[in-house]
N, CA, C and O atoms as CSV, one atom per row, in Angstrom:
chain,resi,resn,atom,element,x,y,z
A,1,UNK,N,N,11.641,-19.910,-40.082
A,1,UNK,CA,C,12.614,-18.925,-39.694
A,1,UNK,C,C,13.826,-19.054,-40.598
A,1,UNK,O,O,14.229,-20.217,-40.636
A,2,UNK,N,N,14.562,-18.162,-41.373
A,2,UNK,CA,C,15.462,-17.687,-42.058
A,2,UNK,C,C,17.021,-17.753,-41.272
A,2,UNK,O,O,17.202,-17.141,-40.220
A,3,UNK,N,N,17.858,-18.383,-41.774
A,3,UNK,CA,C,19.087,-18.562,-41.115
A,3,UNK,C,C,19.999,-18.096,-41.549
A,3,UNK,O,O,19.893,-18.363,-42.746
A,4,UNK,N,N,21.030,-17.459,-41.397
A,4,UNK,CA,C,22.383,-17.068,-42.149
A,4,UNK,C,C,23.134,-18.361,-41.402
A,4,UNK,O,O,24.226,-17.806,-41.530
A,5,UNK,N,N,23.372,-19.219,-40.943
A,5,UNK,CA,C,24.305,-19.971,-40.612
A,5,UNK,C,C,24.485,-20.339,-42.058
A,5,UNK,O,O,23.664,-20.546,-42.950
A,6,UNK,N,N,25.990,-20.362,-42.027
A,6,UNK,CA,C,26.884,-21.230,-43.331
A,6,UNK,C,C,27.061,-22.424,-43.022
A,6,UNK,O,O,27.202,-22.818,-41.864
A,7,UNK,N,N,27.076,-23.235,-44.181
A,7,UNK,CA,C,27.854,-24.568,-44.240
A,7,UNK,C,C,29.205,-24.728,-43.853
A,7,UNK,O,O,29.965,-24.062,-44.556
A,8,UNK,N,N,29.720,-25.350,-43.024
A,8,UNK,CA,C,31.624,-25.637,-42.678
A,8,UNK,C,C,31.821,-25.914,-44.274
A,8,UNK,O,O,32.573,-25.017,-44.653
A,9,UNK,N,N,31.499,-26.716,-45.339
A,9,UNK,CA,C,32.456,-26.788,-46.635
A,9,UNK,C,C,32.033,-25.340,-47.679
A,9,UNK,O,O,30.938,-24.891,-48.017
A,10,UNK,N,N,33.409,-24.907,-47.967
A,10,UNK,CA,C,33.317,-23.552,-48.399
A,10,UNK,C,C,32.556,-23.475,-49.783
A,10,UNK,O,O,32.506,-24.575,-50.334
A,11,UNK,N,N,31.954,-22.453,-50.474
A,11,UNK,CA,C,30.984,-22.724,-51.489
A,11,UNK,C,C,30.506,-23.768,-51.793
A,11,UNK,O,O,30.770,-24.424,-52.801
A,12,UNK,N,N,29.589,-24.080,-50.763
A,12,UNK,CA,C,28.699,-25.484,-50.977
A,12,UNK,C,C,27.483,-25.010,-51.485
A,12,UNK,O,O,26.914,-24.109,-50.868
A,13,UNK,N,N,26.772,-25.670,-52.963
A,13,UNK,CA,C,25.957,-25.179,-53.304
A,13,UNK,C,C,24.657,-25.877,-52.505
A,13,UNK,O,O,23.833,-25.745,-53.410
A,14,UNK,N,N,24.164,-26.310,-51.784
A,14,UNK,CA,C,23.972,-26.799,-50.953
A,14,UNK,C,C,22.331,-25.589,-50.314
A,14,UNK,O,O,22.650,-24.402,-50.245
A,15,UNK,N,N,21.362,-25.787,-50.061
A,15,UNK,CA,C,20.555,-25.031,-49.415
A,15,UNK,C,C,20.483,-25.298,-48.132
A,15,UNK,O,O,19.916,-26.367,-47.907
A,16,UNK,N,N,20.853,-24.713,-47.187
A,16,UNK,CA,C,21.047,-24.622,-45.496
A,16,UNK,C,C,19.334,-24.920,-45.086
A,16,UNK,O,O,18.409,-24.237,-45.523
A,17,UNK,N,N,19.172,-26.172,-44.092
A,17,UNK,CA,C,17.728,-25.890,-43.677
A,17,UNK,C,C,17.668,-26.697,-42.666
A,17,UNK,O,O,16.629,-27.318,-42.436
A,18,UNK,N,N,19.076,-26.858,-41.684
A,18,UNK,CA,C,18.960,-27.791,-40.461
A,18,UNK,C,C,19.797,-26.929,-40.093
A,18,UNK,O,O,20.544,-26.555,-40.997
A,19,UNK,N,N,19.997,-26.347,-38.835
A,19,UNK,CA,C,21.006,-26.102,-37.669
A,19,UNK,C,C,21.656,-26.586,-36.738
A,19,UNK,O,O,20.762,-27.185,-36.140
A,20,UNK,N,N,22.669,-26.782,-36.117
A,20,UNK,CA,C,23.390,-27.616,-35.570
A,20,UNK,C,C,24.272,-27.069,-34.671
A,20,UNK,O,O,25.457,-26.774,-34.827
A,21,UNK,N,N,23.251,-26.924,-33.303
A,21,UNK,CA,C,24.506,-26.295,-32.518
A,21,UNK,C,C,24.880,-27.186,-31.504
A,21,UNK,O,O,24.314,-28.004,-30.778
A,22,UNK,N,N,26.472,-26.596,-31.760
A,22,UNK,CA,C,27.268,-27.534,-31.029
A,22,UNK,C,C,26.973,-27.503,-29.067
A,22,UNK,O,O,25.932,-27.022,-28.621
A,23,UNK,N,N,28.015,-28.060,-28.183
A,23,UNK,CA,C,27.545,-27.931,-26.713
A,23,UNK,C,C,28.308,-26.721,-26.200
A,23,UNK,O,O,28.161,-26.326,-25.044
A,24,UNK,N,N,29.194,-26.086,-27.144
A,24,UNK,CA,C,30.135,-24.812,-26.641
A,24,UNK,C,C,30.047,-23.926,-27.571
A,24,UNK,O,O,30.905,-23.153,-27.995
A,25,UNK,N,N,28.332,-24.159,-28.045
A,25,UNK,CA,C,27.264,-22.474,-28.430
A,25,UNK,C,C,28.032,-22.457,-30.058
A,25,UNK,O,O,27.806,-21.404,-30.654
A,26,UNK,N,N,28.888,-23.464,-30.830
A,26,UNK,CA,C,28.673,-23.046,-32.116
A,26,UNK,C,C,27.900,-23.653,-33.203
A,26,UNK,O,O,27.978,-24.875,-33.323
A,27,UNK,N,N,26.913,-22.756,-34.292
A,27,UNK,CA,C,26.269,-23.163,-35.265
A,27,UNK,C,C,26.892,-23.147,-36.606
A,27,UNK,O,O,27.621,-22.260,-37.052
A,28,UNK,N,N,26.467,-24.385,-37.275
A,28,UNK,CA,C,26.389,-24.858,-38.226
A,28,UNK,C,C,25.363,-25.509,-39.416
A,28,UNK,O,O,24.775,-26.575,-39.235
A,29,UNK,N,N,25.260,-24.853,-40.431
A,29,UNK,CA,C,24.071,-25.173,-40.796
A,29,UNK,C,C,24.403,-25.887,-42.045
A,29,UNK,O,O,25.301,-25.540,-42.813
A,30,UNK,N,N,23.551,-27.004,-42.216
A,30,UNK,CA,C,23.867,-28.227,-42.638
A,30,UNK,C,C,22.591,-28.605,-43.550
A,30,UNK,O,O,21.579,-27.920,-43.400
A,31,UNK,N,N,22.586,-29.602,-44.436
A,31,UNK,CA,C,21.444,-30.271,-45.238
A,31,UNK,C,C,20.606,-31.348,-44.913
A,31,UNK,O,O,21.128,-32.290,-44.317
A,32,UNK,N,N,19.359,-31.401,-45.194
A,32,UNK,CA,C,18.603,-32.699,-45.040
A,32,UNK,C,C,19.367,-34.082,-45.754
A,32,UNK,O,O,19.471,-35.258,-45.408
A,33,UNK,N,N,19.813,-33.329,-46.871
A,33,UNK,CA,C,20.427,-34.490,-48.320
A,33,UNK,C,C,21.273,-35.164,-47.407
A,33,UNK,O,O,21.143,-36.388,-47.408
A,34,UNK,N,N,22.234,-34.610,-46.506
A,34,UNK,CA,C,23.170,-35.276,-45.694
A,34,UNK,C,C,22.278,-36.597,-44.958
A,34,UNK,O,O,22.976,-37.589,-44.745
A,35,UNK,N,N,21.189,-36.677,-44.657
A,35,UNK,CA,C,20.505,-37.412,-43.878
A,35,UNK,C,C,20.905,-38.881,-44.529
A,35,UNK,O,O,20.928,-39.864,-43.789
A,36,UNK,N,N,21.210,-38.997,-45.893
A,36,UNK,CA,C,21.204,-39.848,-46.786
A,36,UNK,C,C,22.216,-40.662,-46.543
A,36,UNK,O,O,21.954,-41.863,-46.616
A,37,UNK,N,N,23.559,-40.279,-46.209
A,37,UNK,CA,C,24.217,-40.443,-45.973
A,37,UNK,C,C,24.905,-41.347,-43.820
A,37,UNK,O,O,25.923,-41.848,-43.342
A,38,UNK,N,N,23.641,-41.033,-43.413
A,38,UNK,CA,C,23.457,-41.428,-41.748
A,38,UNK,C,C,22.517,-42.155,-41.616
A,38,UNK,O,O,21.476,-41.781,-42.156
A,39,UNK,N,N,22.508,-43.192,-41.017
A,39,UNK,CA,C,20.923,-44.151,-40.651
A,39,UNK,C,C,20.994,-42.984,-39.093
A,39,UNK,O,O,19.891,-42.896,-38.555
A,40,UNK,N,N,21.749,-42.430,-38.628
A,40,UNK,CA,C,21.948,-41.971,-37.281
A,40,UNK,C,C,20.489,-40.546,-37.563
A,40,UNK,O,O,19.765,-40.354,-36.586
A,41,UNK,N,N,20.282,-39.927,-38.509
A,41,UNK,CA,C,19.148,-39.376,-38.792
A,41,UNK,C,C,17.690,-39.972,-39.599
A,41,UNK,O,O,17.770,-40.926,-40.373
A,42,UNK,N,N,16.852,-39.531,-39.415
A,42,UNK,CA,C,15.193,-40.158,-39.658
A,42,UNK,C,C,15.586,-39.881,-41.538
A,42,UNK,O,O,16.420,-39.161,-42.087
A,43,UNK,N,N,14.571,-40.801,-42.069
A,43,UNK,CA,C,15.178,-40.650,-43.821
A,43,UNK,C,C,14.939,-39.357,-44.510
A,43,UNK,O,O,14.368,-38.403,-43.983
A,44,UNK,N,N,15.352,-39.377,-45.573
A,44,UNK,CA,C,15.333,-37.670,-46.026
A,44,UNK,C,C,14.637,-38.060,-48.048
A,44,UNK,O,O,15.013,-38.866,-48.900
A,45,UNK,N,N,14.009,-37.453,-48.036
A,45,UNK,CA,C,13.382,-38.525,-49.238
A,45,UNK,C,C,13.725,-37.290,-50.075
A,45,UNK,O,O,13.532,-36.107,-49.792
A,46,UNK,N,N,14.370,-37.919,-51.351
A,46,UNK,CA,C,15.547,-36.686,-52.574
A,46,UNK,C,C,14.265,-35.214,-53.325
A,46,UNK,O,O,13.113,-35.316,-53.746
A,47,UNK,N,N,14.897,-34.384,-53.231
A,47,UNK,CA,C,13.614,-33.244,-53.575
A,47,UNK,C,C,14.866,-32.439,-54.557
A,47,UNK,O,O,16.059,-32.219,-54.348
A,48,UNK,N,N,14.306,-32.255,-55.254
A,48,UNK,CA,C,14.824,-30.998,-56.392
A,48,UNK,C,C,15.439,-29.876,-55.467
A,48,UNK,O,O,14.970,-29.709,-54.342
A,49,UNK,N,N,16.247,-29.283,-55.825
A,49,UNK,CA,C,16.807,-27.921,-54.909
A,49,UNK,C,C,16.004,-26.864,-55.333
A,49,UNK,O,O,16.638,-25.814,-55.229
A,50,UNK,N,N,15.000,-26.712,-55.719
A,50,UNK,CA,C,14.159,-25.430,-55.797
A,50,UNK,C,C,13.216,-25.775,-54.765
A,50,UNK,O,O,13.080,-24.941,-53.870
A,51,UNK,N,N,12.415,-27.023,-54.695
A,51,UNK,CA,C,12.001,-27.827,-53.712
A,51,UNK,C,C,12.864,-27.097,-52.089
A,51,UNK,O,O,12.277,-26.454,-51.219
A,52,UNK,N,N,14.164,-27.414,-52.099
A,52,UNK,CA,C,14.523,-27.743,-50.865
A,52,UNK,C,C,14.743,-25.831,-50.123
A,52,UNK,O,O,14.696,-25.375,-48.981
A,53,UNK,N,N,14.979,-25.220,-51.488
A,53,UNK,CA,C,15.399,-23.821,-50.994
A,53,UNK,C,C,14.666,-23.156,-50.651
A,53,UNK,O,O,14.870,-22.305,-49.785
A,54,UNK,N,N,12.848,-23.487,-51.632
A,54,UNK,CA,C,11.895,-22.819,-50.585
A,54,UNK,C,C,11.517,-23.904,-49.117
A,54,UNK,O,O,10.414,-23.778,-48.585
A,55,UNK,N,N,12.162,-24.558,-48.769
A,55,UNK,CA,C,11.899,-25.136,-46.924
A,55,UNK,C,C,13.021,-24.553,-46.231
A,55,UNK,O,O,13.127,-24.790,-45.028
A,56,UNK,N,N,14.112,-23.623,-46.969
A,56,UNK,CA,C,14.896,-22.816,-45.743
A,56,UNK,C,C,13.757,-22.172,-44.888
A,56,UNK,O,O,13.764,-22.526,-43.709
A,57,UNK,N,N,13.075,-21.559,-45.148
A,57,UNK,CA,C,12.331,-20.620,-44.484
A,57,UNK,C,C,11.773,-21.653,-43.424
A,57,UNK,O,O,10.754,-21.128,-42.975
A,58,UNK,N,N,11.943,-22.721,-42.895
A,58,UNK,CA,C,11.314,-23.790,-42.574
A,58,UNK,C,C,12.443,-24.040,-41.325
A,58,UNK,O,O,12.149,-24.933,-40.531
A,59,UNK,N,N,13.698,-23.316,-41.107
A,59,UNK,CA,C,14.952,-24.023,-41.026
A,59,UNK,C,C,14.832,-24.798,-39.267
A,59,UNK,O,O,14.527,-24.175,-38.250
A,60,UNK,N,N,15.200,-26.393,-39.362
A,60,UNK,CA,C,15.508,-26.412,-38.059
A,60,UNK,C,C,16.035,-26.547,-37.067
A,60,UNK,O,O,16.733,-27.536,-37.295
A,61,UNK,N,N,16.211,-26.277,-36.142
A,61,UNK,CA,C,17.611,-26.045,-34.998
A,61,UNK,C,C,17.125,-27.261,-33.955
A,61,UNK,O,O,16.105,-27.597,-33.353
A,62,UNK,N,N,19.212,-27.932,-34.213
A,62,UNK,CA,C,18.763,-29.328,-33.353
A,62,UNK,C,C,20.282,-28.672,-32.011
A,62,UNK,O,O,20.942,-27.634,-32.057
A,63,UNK,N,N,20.316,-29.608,-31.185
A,63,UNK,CA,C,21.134,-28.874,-30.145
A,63,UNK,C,C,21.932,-30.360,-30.231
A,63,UNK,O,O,21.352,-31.301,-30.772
A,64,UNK,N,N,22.795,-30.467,-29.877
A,64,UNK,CA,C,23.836,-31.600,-29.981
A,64,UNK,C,C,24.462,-31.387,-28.738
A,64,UNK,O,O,24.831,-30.264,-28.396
A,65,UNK,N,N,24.663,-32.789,-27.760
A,65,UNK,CA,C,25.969,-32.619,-27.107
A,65,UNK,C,C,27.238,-32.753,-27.203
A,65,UNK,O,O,27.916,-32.804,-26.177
A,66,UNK,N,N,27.973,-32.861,-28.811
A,66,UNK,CA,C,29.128,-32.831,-29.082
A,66,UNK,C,C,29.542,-31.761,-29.410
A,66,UNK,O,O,28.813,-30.885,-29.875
A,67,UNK,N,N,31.195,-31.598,-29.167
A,67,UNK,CA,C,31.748,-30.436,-29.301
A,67,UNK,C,C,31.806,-29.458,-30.587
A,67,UNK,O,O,30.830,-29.731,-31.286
A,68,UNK,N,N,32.407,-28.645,-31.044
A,68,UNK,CA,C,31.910,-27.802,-32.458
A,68,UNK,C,C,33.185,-28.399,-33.347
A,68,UNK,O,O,33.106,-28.269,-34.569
A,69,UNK,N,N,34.014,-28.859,-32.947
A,69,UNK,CA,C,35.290,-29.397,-33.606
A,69,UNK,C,C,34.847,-30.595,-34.259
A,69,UNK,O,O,34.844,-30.732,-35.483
A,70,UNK,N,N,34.319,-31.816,-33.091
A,70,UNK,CA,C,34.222,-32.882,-33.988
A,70,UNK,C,C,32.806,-33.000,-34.801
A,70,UNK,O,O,32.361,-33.982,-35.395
A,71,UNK,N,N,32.420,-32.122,-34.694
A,71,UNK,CA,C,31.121,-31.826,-35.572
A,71,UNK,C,C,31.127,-31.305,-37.188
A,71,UNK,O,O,30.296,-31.426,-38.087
A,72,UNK,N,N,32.552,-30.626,-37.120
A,72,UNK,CA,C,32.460,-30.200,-38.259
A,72,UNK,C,C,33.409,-30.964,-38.871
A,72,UNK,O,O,33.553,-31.044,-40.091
A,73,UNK,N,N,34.114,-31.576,-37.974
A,73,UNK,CA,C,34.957,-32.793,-38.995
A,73,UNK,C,C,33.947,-33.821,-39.565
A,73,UNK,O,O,34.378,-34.426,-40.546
A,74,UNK,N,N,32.290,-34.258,-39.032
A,74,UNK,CA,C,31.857,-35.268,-39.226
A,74,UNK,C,C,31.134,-34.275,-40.303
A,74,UNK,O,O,31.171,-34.688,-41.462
A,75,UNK,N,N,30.641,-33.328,-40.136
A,75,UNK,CA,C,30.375,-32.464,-41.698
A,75,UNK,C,C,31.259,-32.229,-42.812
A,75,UNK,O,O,30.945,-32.049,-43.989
A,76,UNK,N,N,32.363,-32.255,-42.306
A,76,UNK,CA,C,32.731,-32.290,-43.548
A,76,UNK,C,C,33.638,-33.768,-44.388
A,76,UNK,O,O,34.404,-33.810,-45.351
A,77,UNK,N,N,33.137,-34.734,-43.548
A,77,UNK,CA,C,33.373,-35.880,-43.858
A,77,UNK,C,C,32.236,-36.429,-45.099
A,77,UNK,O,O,32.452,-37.006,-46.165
A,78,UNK,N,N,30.818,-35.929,-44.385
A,78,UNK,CA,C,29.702,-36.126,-45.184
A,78,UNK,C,C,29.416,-35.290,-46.522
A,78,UNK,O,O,28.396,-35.579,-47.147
A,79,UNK,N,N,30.203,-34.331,-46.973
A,79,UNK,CA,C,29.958,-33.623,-48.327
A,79,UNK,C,C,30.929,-33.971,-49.343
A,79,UNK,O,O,32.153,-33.905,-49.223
A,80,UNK,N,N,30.332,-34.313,-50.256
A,80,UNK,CA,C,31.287,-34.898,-51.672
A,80,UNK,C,C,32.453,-33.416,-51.956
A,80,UNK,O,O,32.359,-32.432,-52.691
A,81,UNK,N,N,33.354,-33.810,-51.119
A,81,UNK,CA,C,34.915,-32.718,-51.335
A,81,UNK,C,C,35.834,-33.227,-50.828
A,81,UNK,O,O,35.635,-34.291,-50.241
A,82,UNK,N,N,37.068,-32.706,-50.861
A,82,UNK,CA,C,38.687,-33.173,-50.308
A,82,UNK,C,C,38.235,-33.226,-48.758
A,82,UNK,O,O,37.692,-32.313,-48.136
A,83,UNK,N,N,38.620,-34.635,-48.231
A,83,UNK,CA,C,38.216,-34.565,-47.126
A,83,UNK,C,C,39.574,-34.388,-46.111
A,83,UNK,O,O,40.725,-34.767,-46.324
A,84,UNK,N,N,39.141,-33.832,-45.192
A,84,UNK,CA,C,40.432,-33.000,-44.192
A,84,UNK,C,C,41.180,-33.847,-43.848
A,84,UNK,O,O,40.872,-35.036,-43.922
A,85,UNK,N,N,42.291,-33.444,-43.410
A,85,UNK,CA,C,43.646,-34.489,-42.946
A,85,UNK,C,C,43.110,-34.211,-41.520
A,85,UNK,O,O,42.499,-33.307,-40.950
A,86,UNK,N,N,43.741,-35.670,-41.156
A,86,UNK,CA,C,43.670,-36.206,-39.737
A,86,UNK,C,C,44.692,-36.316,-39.086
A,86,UNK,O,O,44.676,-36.853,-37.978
A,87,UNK,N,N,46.187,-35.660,-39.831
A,87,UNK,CA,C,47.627,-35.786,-39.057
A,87,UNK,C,C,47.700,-34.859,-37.507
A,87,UNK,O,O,48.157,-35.154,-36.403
A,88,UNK,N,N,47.252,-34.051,-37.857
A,88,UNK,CA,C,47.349,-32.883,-36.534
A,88,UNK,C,C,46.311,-32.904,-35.596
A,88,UNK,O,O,46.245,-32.146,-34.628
A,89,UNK,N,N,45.386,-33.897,-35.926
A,89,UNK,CA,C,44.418,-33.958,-34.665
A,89,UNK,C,C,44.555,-34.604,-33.659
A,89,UNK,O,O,44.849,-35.799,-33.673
A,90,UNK,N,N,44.350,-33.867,-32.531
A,90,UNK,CA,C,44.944,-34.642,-31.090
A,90,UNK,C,C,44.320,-35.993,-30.914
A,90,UNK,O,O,43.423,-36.248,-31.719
A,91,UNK,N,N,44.636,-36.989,-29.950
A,91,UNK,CA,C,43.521,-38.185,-29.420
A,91,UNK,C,C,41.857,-37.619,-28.733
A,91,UNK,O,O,40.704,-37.988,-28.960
A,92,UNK,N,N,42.320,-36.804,-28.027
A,92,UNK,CA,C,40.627,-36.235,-27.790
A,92,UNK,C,C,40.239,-36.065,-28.508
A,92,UNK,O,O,39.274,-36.829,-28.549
A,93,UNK,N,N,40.262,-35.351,-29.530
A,93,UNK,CA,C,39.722,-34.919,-30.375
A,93,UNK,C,C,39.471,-35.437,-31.616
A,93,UNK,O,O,38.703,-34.934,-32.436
A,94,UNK,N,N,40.141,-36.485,-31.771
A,94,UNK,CA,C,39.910,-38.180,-32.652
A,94,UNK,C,C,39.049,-39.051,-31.972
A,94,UNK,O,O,38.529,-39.922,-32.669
A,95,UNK,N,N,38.764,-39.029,-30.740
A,95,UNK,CA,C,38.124,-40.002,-29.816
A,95,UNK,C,C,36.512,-39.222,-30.039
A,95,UNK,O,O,35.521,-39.916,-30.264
A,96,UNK,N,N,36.440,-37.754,-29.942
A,96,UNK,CA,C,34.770,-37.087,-30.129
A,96,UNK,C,C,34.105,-37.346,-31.467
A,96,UNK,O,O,32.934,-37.408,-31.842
A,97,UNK,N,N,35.268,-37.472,-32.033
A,97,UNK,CA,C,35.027,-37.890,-33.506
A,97,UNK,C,C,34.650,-38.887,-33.937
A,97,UNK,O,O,33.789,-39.082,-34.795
A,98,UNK,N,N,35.538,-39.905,-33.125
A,98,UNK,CA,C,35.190,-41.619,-33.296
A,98,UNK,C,C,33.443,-41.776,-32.976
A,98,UNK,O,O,32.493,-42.351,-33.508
A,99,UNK,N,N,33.630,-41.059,-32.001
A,99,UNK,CA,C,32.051,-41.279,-30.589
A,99,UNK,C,C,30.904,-40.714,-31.496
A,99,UNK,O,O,29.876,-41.389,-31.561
A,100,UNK,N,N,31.003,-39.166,-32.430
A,100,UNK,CA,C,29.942,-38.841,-33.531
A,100,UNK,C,C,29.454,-39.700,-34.107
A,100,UNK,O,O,28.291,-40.103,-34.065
A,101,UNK,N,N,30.695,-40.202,-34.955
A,101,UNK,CA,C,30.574,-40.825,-36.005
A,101,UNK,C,C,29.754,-42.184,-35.653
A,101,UNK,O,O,28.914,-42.555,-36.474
A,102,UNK,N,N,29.925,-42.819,-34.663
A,102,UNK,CA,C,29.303,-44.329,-34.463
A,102,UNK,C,C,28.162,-43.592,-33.833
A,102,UNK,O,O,27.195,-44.211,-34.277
A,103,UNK,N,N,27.628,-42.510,-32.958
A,103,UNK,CA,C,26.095,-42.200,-32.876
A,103,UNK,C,C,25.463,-42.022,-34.288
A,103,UNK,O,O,24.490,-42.708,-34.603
A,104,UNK,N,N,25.993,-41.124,-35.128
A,104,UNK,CA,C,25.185,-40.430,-36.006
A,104,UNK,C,C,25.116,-41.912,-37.234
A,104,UNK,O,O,24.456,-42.085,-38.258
A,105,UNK,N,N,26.085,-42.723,-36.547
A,105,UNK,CA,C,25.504,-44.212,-38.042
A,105,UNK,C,C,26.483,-43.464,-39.094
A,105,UNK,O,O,26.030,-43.743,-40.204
A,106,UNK,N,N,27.561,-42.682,-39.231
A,106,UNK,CA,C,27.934,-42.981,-40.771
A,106,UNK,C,C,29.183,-43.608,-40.867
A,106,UNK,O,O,30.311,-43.235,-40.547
A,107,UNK,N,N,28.734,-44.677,-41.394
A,107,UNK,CA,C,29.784,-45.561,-41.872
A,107,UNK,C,C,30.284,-45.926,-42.764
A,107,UNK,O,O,30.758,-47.046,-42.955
A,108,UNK,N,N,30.236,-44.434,-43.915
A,108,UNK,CA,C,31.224,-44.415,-44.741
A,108,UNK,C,C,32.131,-43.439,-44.091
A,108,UNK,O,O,32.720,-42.873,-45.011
A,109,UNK,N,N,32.443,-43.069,-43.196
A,109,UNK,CA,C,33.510,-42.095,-42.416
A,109,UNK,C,C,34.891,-43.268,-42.094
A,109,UNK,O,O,35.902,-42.885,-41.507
């Protein structure tokens, strides 16, 4: 199945082929390559991007019980770019973040 969900980091050249919806119904569509980066996902073994763009058509949708906020902070923690400031984020919302981050295993965050 074919997805228009975008990536949270803006022109990511990136081929979309995992979905990620949050527990308050928002999607995000995200990479296997990221897997690389999490022991918190099963391994992701490196494929050429012509490889990976024909398995969009493949795409798959996981359901998460974390919120859509700290989800996309932990996405966009995981893509090689300027990573977001953390001055204006409340304690809840540093605490869903904390709680991702130690499920999903990445501990370069």
């Amino acid at each position: 199945m074919a997805t228009a969900v975008d990536c949270p980091v803006s022109n990511c050249p990136l081929p979309v082929d995992i979905v990620l919806t949050s527990s308050d119904g928002k999607c995000f569509g995200v990479h296997r390559k990221n897997e690389l980066y999490s022991v918190g996902f099963p391994p992701c073994p490196l494929r050429d991007s012509l490889e990976a763009a024909e398995e969009t058509m493949n795409t798959d949708i996981a359901e998460l019980p974390e919120q859509a906020e700290a989800i996309k902070l932990v996405l966009l923690y995981m893509h090689n770019t300027r990573q977001p400031q953390l001055d204006d984020v409340g304690f809840d919302l540093f605490k869903y973040l904390a709680e991702a981050v130690e499920k999903f295993c990445c501990g370069n965050l």
